[in-house]
N, C-alpha and C positions, 0 to 999 in steps of 0.2 A: 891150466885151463883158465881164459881168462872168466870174468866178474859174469857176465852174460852170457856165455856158455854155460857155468854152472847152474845160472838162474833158468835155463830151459830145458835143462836137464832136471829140476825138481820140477818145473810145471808142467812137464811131461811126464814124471812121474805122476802126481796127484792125480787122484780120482775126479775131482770135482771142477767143474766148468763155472763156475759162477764166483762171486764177490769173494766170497769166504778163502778162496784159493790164491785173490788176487791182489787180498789183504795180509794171508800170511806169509807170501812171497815177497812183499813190500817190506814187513818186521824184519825177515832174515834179511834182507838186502839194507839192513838202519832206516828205510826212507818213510815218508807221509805217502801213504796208497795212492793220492792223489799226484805225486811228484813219480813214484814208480809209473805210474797209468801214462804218463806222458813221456816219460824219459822209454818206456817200452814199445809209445803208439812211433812215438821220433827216429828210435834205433829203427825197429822191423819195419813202419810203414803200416802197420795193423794193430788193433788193441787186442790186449791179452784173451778176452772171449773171441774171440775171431781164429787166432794164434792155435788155442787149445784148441776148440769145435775142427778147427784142419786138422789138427795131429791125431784127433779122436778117430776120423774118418778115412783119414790116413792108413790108421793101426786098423781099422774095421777093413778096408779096400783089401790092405795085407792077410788078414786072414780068414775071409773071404777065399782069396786066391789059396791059401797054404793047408788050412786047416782045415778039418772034416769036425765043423763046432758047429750047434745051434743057433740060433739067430740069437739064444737069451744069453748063451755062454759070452758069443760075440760081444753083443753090448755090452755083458758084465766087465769085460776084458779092457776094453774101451773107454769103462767108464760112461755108460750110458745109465738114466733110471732103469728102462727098460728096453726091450728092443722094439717094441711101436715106437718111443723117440727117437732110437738110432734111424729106423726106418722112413720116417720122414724129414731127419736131418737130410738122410742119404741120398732121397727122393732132390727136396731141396737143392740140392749145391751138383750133382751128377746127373742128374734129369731122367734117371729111371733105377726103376728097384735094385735092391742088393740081388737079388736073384738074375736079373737081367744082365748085372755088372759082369756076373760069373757067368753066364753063359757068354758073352760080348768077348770077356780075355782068360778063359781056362784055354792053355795050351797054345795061348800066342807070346 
């Protein structure tokens, strides 16, 4: 697996959306956070909070569709604080509620 495959593979593991995830993804990879932060925006086209916040919403969309979970389980699962923030993440970037989402593509 190459160097950047494994690297989105823990930042898809990590819980956390913010600096702190983005700093210790930067130590594992030897680099200055600042030199990862570009060498990540240069590779994908997007910077690491943007990256994450997709994948979180992603994993939310997924189960969503798969799973008979709570909206808090949900978030938890995702890595949200809570699920009012997944909820107007979700709101934000899809343009209508997780509940809309599932009635829109259950069973298509």
């Amino acid at each position: 697996m190459c160097e950047l495959q494994s690297t989105l593979w823990i930042a898809l593991g990590h819980q956390r959306c913010d600096l702190q995830a983005e700093v210790l993804l930067s130590r594992l990879r030897g680099l200055h956070h600042s030199r990862f932060s570009s060498l990540f925006r240069d590779t994908l086209d997007v910077c690491f909070a943007q990256f994450r916040r997709r994948a979180q919403l992603a994993q939310v969309a997924h189960l969503l569709l798969t799973a008979r979970l709570s909206s808090e389980v949900i978030a938890e699962q995702a890595g949200f604080v809570d699920a009012s923030h997944m909820h107007r993440a979700f709101v934000r970037t899809f343009g209508y509620t997780p509940g809309e989402y599932c009635r829109r593509n259950r069973g298509s």
